[in-house]
Every structure is written in structure tokens, then in C-alpha cells.
C-alpha positions in Angstrom: -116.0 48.8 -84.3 -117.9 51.8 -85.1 -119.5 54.5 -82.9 -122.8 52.9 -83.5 -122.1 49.5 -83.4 -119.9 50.4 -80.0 -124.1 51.9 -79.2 -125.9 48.8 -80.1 -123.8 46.3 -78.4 -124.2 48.2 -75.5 -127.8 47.3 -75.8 -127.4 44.1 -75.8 -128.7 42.3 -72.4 -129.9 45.5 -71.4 -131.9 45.6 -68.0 -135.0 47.0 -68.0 -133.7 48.9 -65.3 -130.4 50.0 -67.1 -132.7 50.9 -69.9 -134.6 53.3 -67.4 -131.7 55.0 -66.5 -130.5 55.3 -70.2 -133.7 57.4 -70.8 -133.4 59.5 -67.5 -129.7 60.1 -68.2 -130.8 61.8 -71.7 -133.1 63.7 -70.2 -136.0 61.7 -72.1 -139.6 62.6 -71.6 -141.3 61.1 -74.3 -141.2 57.1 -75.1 -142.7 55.6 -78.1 -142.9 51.7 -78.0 -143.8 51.1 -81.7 -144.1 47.7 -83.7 -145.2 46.8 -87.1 -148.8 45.9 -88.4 -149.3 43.7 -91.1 -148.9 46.8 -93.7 -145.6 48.0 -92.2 -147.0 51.1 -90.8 -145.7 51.8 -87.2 -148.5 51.2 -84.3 -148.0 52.0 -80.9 -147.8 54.5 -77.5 -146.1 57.4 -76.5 -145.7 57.0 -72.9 -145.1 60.1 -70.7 -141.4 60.4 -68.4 -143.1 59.5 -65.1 -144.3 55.6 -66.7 -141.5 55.2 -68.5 -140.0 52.7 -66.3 -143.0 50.7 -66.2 -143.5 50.6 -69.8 -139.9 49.0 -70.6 -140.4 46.5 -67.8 -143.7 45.0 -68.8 -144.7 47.2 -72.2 -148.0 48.4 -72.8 -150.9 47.0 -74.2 -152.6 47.9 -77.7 -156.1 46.8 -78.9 -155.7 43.9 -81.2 -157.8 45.5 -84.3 -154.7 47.0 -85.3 -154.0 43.7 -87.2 -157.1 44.2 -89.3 -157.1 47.6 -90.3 -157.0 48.3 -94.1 -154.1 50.7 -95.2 -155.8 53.4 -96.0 -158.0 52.9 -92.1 -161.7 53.1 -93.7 -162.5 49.5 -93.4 -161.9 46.5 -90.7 -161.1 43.2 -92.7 -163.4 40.4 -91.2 -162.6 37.1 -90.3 -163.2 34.6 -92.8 -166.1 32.5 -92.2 -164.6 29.1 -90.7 -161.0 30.5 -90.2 -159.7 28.3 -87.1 -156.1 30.1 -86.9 -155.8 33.3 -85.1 -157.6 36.6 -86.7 -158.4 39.5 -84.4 -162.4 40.2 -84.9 -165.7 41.1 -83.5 -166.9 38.6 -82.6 -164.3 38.4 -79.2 -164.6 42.1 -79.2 -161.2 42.7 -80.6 -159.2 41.8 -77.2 -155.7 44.0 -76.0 -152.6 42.3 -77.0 -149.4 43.2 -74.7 -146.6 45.4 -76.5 -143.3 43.7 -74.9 -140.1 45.9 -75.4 -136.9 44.3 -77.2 -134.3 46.4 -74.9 -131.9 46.1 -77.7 -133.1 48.7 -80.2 -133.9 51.3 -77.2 -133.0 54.5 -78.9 -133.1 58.4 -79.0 -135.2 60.1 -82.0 -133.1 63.1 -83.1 -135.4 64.7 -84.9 -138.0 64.8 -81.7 -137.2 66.4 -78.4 -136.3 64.5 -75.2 -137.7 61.9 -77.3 -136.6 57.7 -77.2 -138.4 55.1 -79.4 -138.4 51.2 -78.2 -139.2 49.0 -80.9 -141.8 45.7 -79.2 -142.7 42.1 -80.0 -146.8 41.4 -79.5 -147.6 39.0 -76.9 -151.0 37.4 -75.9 -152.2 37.8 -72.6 -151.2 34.6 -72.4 -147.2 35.6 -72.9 -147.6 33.3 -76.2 -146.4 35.2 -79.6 -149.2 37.0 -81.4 -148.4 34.5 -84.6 -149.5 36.9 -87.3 -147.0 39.9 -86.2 -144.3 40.5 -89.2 -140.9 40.1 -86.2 -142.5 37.3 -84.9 -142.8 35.6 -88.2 -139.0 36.7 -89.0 -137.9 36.0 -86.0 -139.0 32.9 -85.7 -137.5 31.7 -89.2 -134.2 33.3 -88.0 -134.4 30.2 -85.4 -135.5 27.2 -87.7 -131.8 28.6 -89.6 -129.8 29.0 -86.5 -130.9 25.2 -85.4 -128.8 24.5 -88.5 -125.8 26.2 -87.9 -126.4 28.8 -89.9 -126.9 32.7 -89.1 -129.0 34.6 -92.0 -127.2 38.2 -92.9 -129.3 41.1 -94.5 -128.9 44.4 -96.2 -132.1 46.1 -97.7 -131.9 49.0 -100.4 -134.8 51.2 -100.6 -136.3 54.2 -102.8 -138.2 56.9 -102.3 -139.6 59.8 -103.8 -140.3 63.0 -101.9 -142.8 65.5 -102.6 -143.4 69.2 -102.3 -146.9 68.3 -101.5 -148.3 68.8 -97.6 -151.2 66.6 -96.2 -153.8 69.3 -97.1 -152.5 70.2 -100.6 -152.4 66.0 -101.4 -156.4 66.2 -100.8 -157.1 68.8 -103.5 -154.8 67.2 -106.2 -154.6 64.7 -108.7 -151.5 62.0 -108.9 -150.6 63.7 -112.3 -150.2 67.0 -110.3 -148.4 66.3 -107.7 -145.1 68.1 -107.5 -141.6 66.1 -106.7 -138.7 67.7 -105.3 -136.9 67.9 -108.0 -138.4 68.4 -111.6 -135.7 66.7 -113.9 -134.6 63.1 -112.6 -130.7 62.8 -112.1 -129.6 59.1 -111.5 -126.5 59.1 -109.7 -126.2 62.9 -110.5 -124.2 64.6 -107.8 -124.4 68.0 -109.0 -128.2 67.6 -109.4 -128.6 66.3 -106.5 -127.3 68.9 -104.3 -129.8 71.0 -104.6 -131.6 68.2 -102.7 -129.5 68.3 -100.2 -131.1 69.9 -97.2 -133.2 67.1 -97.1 -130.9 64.4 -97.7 -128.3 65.8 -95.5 -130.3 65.5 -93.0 -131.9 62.1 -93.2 -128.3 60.9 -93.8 -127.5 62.7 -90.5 -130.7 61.6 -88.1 -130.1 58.2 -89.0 -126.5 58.0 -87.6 -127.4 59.3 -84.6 -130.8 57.0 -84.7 -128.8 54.2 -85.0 -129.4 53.2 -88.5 -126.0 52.7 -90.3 -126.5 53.6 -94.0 -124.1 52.9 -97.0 -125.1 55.4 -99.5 -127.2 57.7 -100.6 -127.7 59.0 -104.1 -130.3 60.5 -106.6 -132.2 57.8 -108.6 -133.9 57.5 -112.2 -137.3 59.7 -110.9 -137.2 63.4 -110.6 -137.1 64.2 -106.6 -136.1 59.9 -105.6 -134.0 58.8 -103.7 -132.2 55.5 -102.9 -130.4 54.4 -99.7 -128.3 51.6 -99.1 -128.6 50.3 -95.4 -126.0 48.4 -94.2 -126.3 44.4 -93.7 -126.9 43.0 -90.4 -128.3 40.1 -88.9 -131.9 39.4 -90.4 -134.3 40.8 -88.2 -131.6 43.7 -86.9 -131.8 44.5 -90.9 -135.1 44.2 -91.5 -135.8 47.0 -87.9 -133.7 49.1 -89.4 -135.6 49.1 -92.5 -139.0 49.5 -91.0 -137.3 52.3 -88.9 -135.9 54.0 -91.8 -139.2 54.1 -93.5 -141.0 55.8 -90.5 -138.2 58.2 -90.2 -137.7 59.4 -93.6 -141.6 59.9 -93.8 -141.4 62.1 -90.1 -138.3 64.3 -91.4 -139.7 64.9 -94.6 -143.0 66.1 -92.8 -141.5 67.8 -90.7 -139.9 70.0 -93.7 -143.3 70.6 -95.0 -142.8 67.9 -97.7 -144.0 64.3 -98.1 -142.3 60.9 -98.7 -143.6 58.0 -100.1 -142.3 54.0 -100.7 -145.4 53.8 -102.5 -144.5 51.4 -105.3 -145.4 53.5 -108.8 -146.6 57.4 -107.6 -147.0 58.3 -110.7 -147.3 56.6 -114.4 -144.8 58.6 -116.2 -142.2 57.7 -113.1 -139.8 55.4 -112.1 -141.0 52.8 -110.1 -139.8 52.2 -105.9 -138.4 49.0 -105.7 -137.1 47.7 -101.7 -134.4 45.0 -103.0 -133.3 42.7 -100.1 -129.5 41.2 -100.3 -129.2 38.1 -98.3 -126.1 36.0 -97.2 -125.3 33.4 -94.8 -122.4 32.7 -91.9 -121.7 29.2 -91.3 -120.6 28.7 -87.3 -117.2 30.2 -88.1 -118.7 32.9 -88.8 -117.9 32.7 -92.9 -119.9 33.1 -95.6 -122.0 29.8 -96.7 -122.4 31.0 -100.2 -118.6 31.6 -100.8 -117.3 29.3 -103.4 -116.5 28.5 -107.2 -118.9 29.5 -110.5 -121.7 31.4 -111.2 -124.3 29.8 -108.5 -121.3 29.8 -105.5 -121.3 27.2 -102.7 -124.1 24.4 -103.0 -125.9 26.2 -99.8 -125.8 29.3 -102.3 -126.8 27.4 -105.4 -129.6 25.6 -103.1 -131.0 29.0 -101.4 -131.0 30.7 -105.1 -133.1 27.3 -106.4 -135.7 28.0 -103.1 -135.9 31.2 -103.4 -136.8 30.9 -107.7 -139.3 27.8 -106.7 -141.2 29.9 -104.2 -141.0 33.1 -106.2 -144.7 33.1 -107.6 -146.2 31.7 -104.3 -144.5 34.5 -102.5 -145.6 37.4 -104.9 -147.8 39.5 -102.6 -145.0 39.2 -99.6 -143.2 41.0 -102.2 -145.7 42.9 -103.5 -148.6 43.9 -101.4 -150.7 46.6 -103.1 -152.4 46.8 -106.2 -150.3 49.6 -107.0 -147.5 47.2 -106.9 -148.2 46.0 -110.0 -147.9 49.0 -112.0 -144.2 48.9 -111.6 -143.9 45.6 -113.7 -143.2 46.2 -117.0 -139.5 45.9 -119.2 -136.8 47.7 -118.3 -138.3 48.8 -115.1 -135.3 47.2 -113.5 -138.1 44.7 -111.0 -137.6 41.1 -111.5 -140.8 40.1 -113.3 -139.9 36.5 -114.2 -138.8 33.6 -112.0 -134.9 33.8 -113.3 -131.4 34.6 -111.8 -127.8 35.7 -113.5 -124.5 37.1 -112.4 -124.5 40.6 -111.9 -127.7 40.8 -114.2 -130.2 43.2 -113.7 -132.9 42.1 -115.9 -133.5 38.8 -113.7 -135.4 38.4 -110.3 -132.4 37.2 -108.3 -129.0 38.6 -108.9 -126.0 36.8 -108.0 -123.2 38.8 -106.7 -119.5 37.4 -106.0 -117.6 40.8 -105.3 -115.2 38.8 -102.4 -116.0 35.5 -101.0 -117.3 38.2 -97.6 -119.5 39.7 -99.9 -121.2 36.9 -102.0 -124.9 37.3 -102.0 -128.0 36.8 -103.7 -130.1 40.3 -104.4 -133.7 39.5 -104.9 -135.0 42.2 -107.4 -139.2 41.8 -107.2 -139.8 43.6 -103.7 -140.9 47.1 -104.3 -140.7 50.0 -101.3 -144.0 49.4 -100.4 -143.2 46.2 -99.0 -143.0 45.5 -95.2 -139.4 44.9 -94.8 -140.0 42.0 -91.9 -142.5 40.2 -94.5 -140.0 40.8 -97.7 -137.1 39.8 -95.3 -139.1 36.5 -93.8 -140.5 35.5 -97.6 -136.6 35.7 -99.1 -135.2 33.6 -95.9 -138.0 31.1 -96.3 -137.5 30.4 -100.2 -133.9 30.2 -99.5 -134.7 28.1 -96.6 -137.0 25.4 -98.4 -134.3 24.8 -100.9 -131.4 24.7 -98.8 -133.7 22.1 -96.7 -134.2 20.2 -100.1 -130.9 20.3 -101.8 -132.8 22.2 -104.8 -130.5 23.4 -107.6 -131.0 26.2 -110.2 -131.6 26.3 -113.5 -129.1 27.8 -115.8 -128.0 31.4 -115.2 -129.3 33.9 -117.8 -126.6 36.1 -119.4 -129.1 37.5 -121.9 -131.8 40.1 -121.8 -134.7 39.0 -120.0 -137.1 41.7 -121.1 -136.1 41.0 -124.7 -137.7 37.3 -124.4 -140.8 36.7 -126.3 -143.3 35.8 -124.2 -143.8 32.6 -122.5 -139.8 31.8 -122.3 -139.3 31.9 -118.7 -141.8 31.8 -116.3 -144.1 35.3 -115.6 -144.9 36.8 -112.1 -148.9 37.3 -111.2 -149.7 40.6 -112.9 -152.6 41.6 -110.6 -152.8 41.4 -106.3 -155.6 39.5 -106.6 -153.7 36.4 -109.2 -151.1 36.7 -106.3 -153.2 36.4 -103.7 -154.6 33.2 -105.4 -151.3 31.9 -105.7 -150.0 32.6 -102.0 -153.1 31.1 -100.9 -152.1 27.7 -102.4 -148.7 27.9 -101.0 -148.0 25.2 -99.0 -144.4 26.1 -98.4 -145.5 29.5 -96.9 -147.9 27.6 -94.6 -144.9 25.5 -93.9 -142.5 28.4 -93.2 -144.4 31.3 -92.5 -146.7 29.7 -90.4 -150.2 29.0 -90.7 -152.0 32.2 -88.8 -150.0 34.3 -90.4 -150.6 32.9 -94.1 -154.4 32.7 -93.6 -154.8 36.4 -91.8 -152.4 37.9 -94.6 -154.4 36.5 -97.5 -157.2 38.0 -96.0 -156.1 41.6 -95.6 -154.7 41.5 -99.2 -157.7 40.0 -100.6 -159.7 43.1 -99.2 -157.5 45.5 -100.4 -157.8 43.6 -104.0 -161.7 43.4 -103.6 -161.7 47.2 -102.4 -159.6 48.4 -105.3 -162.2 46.1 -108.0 -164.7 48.4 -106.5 -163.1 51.6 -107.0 -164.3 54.7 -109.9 -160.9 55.8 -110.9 -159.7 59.4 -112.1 -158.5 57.6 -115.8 -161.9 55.8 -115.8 -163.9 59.3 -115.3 -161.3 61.2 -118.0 -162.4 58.2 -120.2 -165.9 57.5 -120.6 -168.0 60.7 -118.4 -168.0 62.3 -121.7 -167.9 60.0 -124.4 -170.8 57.3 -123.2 
């Protein structure tokens, strides 16, 4: 077992009291109990040394609106006229929902001093779930597998690009001038990439001491991106480290007087951020469901990869959740952009892989790094879910090109957030596995942020017409 596996299994069935004197021992002043908003973005407290204590026994409360804030935090989303499931709003004067510490990923940030982060699950004043937070949701679909016998593994690549840009110079400049890290891009280049290194060394070095076990790390297609390779875990241990990883890579960066971004296409003549999500399952001996013979493994394989293609359309915004999502869908941007699946194919959405019967798993290829890594996580679960359920079975792998097919061959993604918005909205498997509350209040937030980007005077729209008309 490794150091930091040896560190998180000490976690486990942690006291709140033993989790006290973990932070007194280190000498900790400064805790941050932090949880994920619809958007991904980490919201919570720091808490000073001297309430500490309290704050891991019974957490801390946080007003609800947090749920309804838009991305860029310039506009509250409403709740829709006759919504019945749960929506923070006005109308109940947006009520404190209770921040309740998961003892298990109690930390220290290296890259802060005396500092400890505790990541929380929201609670009602009732002690009820909130239903529409993004852990709940995957936490929750993590149960409906284990009342099967089945135990849902996880392992999330992301990219990144970072930027020699600051907060203040970002205001005065366009996308087209913003300045990445490195000017030339260098995919897998090692000797490129060093010059990156004193960033990259030292995310790769904060996140073994934070806890978050990465693979690899190399230089990707863009000039100044990056992609990481966190290792699996269970699902929603998999999908916190992802949402950690995010947060962290965004405070180091800022912290060298640079700027990261997930942010799906940054800039039109770049490569675009994709957040692919690898998914396996253990049977209750503990070995891999989707181990077996041919190109779609195990039925429970065949089955998951079937769900997970019949949902794909439906689930769309889960997967991608900005309008700028959408940029990164063209050919040979290496996104799955069709509802289709191969062996070790990269042109398809969901890639089979079968590199030991340990490591068979399905990667699905349409999440981009702007997606919140619980609601990508819970949206490939539930597909795979719905068809293991329903003893669905796949189509015919491709072996071919898929970018090379003309139009109208295999079935097209939404091109737009608002078509996939439309399309979630109809979903009555994500009702089914997601939840209700949490279906209805995220078709809401992304149909603002469709509505709000239809109202928008863009840069290319100025360059284009000011003049001319």
C-alpha cells in the first residue's frame, strides 16, 4: 500500500474528535470546509483554529443561493414558475443549508500555511440531503450499484491550459491575445516540456502531499496544456479528487502569477480541454465485472457500454455544460461527437479498453474539462447503470474513422447547450437516475446560461459588421 493510501485509510471512521487532534497535531490554523455547486466551483468557509473543532463536529452552515448562482456570479437563476421539486429562491428568502464534514477526505493544503481543507455533503436543516448537490447525486447512484453487488471504480483524465495572464491583465485583453505558457505546442514532448516544469513540478508535487495520487503528467496538443492522469478509485473518491485537483491546479497556478483554465475551447486556433472519465466495475470478489472475451467484454460490460450509448444524447449537457463546450466539437478534435464505441478507437464516444482483465474499462470521450467531475462521474454511472438494469446490448463496434463518415451515418451529439438542454429535459432516464430535483434545477441553470449567452454582442460579431453595416 502506498504512503497515501496508508494516509487515506487512516481516515476512514475518523472521529470528529480524532479529526480535531489531526489538525492541532499539524499545527493547523486555518480550515476550509468546501463542497461543490452545481458549476463545479468550490463554495464554502475558512474557519479560524479556535472553531475548528466545532466545525468538524456539526459543519457550518452556507446560504442556499449558492445553488443558483450563474458561473460568471452576475445573475441569480429563478425558479421556474410551477417547479414543485426543490430550487433555492426568493421567494423563501434563500434559507442556510448545513455544510456536514465527510471526515474521510480531511487534509492538509501544502501550498497554504497551517492550512487543512474538509471536503462536506449539504444537509437541510432537516438533516435530509440537499437533493440537487453534485456528491449527493453521485453518491447516491454509488448505492442503487452497491444494492447490486456491484462497486463502480473511476479514473478521470483532465487538461488544462495555463496562462501567463494575471486577473488584471485578463480584463484588458482579448481571447486572441492571451498568452499561454508555452508558445509552440509539444504533445508528449519531454524536452519541450521542461521548460514548463516549475509549474508542473510542483503541481505534481502538492498533489502527493494533498492526497491526490496522479498517474502522469505530460504536455498535450496546445501550446502551454497540460494533461493529468489521476489514478482510479472508487466513484465518488475519484470524482473528489478530480474536483480537488481542479481547485488546486487553479490556486498554484495563481499563486505563480499565472492562470489555469478547464475551460473547454480558450481559444479558436487551440486544442480543445476534454475531462475523459474511465469507468470499471468490481463484482463482490472484488474482480472486474467487465473482464471477459471479444470486443464488448463481459455482458455487464457489453450492457453498461449499450446504457451509456442509449443515454448519450439525453446526457449531453452533464457532459457538456457551457456554451463554450460546444466549440470543441468538430473532426479530429479527438471528443466523441457521435453516439458510437470501438476498441481502442479514438474517433468514437466510448472507447473500449482490454489492457488485462484488471484493467478493462470503458473511457467515455464527450466530457470536456469544464465539466463538474461529480456530474460527468454520476451521468456515465447512470447510462451504464440503465443498461446494465435492462440487459441492453451494443451495436457493432466501429473500427473505421468516424470523422470520415458522411453525415447522417451514426447518430450526432446536440451541437448547441441550448439543443442539449432540450434533450436532457426530456430525459426520463435522468429523472429516473439522477433524481428529479436535481434534473429540473440543472436544466434551469443551463438554460440561463444558454438564454444569457443568445443575449450576448460578441468580439467576432463587432470585428464583423461595426464597420461594414
Amino acid at each position: 500500500m502506498s504512503e497515501t493510501s496508508v494516509r487515506e485509510a487512516s481516515r476512514e471512521g475518523m472521529t470528529p474528535e480524532q479529526a480535531a487532534a489531526f489538525c492541532e497535531e499539524r499545527g493547523i490554523e486555518t480550515l476550509i470546509v468546501g463542497a461543490s455547486d452545481t458549476h463545479g466551483i468550490m463554495r464554502g468557509k475558512r474557519v479560524p483554529a479556535r472553531q475548528i473543532a466545532s466545525a468538524l463536529g456539526h459543519g457550518v452552515n452556507l446560504c442556499d443561493v449558492l445553488f443558483v448562482i450563474d458561473v460568471a456570479e452576475v445573475d441569480l437563476v429563478p425558479k421556474p414558475e410551477n417547479a414543485s421539486t426543490y430550487f433555492p429562491t426568493e421567494r423563501n428568502g434563500y434559507p442556510d443549508i448545513h455544510a456536514v464534514p465527510d471526515l474521510s477526505t480531511l487534509r492538509e493544503v501544502p501550498w497554504h500555511e497551517r492550512t487543512a481543507l474538509v471536503l462536506a455533503d449539504f444537509k437541510l436543516p432537516s438533516g435530509e440531503d440537499v437533493p440537487i448537490a453534485p456528491r449527493t447525486v453521485l453518491r447516491r447512484l454509488v448505492e442503487r450499484y452497491r444494492a447490486l453487488g456491484l462497486e463502480p471504480m473511476v479514473g478521470v483524465e483532465l487538461e488544462f491550459y495555463v496562462l501567463r495572464e494575471t486577473e488584471e491583465t485578463l480584463r484588458h485583453k482579448r481571447p486572441a491575445d492571451l498568452v499561454p505558457l508555452a508558445l509552440r505546442p509539444s504533445t508528449y514532448g519531454v524536452v519541450k516540456a521542461s521548460s514548463q516544469e516549475e509549474f508542473a513540478s510542483a503541481v505534481r508535487e502538492a498533489m502527493g502531499r494533498f492526497d491526490v495520487p496522479l498517474e502522469a503528467c505530460n504536455a498535450e496538443t496546445g501550446p502551454g496544456q497540460f494533461e493529468i492522469n489521476l489514478r482510479y478509485a472508487p466513484a465518488v473518491e475519484a470524482a473528489d479528487h478530480a474536483f480537488l485537483f481542479k481547485s488546486a491546479v487553479k490556486e498554484i497556478a495563481n499563486k505563480q502569477g499565472l492562470t489555469a483554465t478547464f475551460m473547454a475551447k480558450p481559444h479558436p486556433e487551440w486544442a480543445g480541454n476534454s475531462g475523459h472519465v474511465h469507468m470499471s466495475v468490481l463484482d463482490a470478489d472484488g474482480n472486474n465485472a467487465f473482464a471477459g472475451e471479444g470486443d464488448a467484454g463481459s455482458d455487464t460490460m457489453a450492457a453498461a457500454c449499450a446504457g451509456i450509448l442509449a443515454t448519450l444524447r439525453e446526457f449531453t449537457a452533464f457532459n457538456a455544460p457551457t456554451v463554450n463546450s460546444y466549440r470543441r466539437y468538430h473532426p479530429y478534435s479527438w471528443a466523441g461527437t457521435t453516439a458510437t464505441w470501438g476498441v481502442d478507437n479514438r474517433s468514437v464516444a466510448v472507447r473500449a479498453v482490454h489492457e488485462s482483465a484488471p484493467a478493462t474499462r470503458l473511457e467515455h470521450r464527450q466530457g470536456g474539462g469544464d465539466a463538474n467531475p461529480y456530474v460527468a462521474v454520476a451521468a456515465m454511472l447512470a447510462g451504464a447503470l440503465y443498461g446494465i438494469e435492462n440487459g441492453l446490448r451494443p451495436p457493432a463496434p466501429r473500427t473505421d474513422d468516424v470523422y470520415a463518415l458522411p453525415p447522417g451515418e451514426v447518430e450526432a451529439m446536440p451541437s448547441s447547450l441550448a439543443d442539449a438542454v432540450r434533450e436532457l429535459e426530456r430525459s426520463e432516464i435522468a429523472r429516473e437516475y439522477l433524481g428529479e430535483d436535481f434534473v429540473e434545477h440543472y436544466v434551469a441553470m443551463k438554460r440561463g446560461e444558454a438564454e444569457a449567452a443568445a443575449l450576448a454582442v460578441t468580439d467576432w460579431e463587432i470585428e464583423r459588421y461595426l464597420e461594414a453595416l
